[in-house]
N, C-alpha and C positions, 0 to 999 in steps of 0.2 A: 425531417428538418433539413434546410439545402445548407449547402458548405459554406460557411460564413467567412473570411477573409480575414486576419486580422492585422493589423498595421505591425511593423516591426515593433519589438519590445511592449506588446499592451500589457496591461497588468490590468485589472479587474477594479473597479471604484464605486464607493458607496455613490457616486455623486449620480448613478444610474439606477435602472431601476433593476431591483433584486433579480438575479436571475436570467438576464436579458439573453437574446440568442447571442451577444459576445461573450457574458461571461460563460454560457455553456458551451460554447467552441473553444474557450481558455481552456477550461479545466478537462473537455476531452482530450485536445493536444498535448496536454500535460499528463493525463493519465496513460494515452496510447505510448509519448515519449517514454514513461517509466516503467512500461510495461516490455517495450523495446529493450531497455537499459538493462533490464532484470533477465529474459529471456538470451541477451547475451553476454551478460555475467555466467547465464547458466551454460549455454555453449563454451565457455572458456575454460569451464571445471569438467565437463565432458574430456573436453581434448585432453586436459591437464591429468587426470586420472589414468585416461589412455596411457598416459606417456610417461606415467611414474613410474619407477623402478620397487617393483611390488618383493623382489627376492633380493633384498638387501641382506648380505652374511651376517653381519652384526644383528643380534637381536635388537639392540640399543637402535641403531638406524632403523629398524623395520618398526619399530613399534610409535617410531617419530614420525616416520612416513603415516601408518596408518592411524595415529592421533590427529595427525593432519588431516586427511581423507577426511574422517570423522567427523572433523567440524567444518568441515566444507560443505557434508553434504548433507548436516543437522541447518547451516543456513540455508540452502537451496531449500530445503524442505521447509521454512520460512519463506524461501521466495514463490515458493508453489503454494503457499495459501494465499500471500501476499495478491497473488495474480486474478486469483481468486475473485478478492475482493475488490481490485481493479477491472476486471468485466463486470461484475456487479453494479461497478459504480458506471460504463460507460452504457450499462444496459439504463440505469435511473436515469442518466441524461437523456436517450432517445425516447425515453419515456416521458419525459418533461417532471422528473421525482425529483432529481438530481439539486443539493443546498437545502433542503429541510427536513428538519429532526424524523425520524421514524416514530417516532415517542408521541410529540406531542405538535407533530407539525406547522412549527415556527421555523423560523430558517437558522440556519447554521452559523449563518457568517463567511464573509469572504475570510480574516484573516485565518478565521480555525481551517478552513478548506484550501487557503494557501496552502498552511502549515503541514497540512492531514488531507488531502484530495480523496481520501476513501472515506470521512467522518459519514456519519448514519446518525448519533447523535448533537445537537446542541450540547451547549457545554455545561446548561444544568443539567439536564437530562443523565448525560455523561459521568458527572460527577454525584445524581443520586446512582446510577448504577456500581461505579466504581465503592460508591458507600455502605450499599447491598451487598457486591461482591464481598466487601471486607468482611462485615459482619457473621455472613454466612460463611466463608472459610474460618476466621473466628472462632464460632460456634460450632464449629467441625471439627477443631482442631480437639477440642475441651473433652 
């Protein structure tokens, strides 16, 4: 696919045709920005852990400090699947996969792939799975 241009401020419109080489240049730029965006959230909590004060006297500060740590580095580990599935999605682009369900191969929609730039499902699709899912933890729990 060659590098497609896109005019300042495009946003994606029905009034094209699904999928067009613009909107799969939007939604790479947009996934590469997010991927950017996340990769250096992640450098920032790097430096940041570096530079904590790990032997606070106080038990009460040490255990605030390390409560902190701990869910910093329980989201980064959200942002490392996250990225995950942000190369996935720019691998479906290069592949011309990229806006239609996995499931049942209708397309997704711009606004849900605004919204969600990694969706893989349509939003019935999505919504019988989320129904499955329920059920089945549900019946797990019982």
């Amino acid at each position: 696919m060659s590098k497609i241009i896109l005019p300042k401020g495009y946003k994606p419109s029905n009034n094209h045709e699904y999928m067009n080489s613009e909107h799969l240049e939007y939604f790479k730029q947009k996934l590469i920005d997010w991927k950017f965006s996340l990769l250096e959230e992640s450098q920032e909590t790097l430096v940041h852990l570096r530079e904590e004060n790990w032997n606070e006297p106080d038990p009460n500060d040490r255990a605030s400090v390390e409560t902190d740590a701990s869910i910093e580095l329980r989201t980064r580990d959200r942002y490392r699947k996250l990225l995950g599935k942000i190369e996935d999605a720019i691998m479906r682009i290069e592949q011309n996969e990229y806006g239609y369900c996995v499931d049942t191969g209708e397309p997704i929609g711009l606004k849900r792939l605004e919204a969600r730039p990694i969706a893989v499902l349509c939003i019935e699709a999505q919504e019988r799975h989320e129904k499955y899912e329920k059920q089945y933890v549900d019946d797990f729990d019982e």
